[in-house]
C-alpha positions, 0 to 999 in steps of 0.5 A: 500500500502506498502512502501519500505524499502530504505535501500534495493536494488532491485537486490541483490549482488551474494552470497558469499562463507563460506570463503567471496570468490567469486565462479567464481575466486574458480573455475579458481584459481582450474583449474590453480592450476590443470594445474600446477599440470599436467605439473609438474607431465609430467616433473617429468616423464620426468625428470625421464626418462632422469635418468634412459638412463644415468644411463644406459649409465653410466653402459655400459660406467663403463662396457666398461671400465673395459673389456677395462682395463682388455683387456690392464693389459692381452695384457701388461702380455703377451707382457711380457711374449713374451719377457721373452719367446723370451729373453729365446729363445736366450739366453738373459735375459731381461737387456740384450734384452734391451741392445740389442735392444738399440745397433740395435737402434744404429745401425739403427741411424747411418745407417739412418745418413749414408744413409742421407749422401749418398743422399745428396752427390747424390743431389750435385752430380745431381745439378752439372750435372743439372749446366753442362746440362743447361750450355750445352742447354745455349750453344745449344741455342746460336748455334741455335741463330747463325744458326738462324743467319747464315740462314737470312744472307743467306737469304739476300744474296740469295735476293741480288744475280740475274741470268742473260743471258749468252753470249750464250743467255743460262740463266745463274745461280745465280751470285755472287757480293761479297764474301758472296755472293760466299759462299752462292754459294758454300753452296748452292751445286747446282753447283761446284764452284772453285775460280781462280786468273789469272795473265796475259799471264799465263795459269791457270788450273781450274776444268777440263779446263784451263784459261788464261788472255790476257789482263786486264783493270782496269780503264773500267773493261774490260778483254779479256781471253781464255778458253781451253777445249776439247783441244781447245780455246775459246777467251771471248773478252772485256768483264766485271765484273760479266758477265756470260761467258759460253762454252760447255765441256765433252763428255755430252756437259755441260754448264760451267759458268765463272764470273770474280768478280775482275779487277786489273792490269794485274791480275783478279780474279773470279770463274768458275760454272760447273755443279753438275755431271761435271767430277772433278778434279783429285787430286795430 
């Protein structure tokens, strides 16, 4: 039976290389090392071909600006020729085109002041009447205001007024208590309206008719007073203030109203209401 040596393992280590390294991490540091190739051969040709476009760019852009410049030194030589030519046309020589075109410079300045002038003369003159246009709507607007006014009063007037029966049991018009109340009438134009003061035993013509008062109490507001139309007489006897008197005249039979809004001593005073195609009074 053979005894084993001790000093010798059963299982031996892997073999190394001829240069004492390890197979396994040969191979991976050739295949990193291939890798690396790779990309860096991918990023040259790249590089390269990035280059190469902006080389080309460059060309045409180098290309570009020599036409362009050529295209600017021959529109300046013919420009100048232009205005030699046209210098030659007229007759001028070029100090004296520039000369002339400084004194049209002028000229054209002090025109443009001028016309700046003007306008602004014009402005002035359309603010002053824009001034005198809101003056004359601040004035229309006030006008309106009291139109406005004058309508509510007459308004209020029309509301305090009341119609009433006559003494001929005929429904009477509107009756007038005062003096606003008498315009209103008169602006209302429905009926003619004269107004009258009657002194005693004194006979007073009004419209087409006359009126004369008889006897007049102050104290009671009483009166008594005749009306002659149609060449006769019609007494209203004790009667008061604001009472609608009425009588028939003229050829069609109209209605005529008396309201006497006053009595004093001796004296009252009113208005007579005849109908709107009533005969009127004949002027001197």
């Amino acid at each position: 039976m053979l005894l084993e040596d001790p000093g010798t393992s059963p299982n031996p280590a892997p073999s190394e290389g001829p240069h004492g390294m390890n197979p396994v991490v040969r191979n991976v540091l050739l295949g990193v090392a291939a890798v690396y190739v790779i990309v860096s051969l991918y990023l040259l040709l790249d590089l390269r071909g990035r280059l190469e476009k902006a080389e080309a760019r460059i060309t045409v852009d180098e290309t570009s600006q020599r036409e362009t410049s050529d295209a600017l030194k021959s529109t300046r030589a013919n420009l100048k020729d232009s205005i030699q030519a046209l210098g030659t046309k007229v007759g001028m020589t070029s100090d004296e085109l520039a000369r002339k075109t400084e004194q049209l410079g002028r000229a054209q300045a002090a025109a443009s002041a001028k016309l700046t002038q003007e306008q602004q003369a014009q402005g002035q003159q359309i603010s002053k009447v824009s001034g005198d246009v809101s003056s004359v709507k601040t004035e229309v607007a006030g006008a309106k205001t009291d139109i406005a006014a004058t309508q509510t009063d007459l308004a209020e007037t029309k509301k305090k007024l009341d119609s009433t029966i006559g003494d001929l049991n005929v429904q009477s018009g509107l009756i007038a208590h005062t003096r606003d109340d008498l315009e209103f009438l008169k602006h209302k134009g429905d009926r003619n309206i004269y107004e009258f003061t009657l002194s005693k035993n004194h006979r007073e013509p009004v419209s087409t008719v006359s009126l004369e008062l008889k006897k007049a109490d102050r104290k009671k507001g009483k009166f008594t007073m005749n009306v002659i139309a149609d060449d006769r007489t019609i007494e209203k006897k004790d009667r008061s203030m604001f009472e609608p008197m009425q009588f028939y005249s003229g050829r069609d039979r109209l209605l005529y109203e008396v309201v006497v809004m006053s009595v004093d001593k001796d004296k009252i005073s009113g208005y007579l209401s005849a109908p709107k195609g009533a005969p009127t009074p004949i002027s001197k």
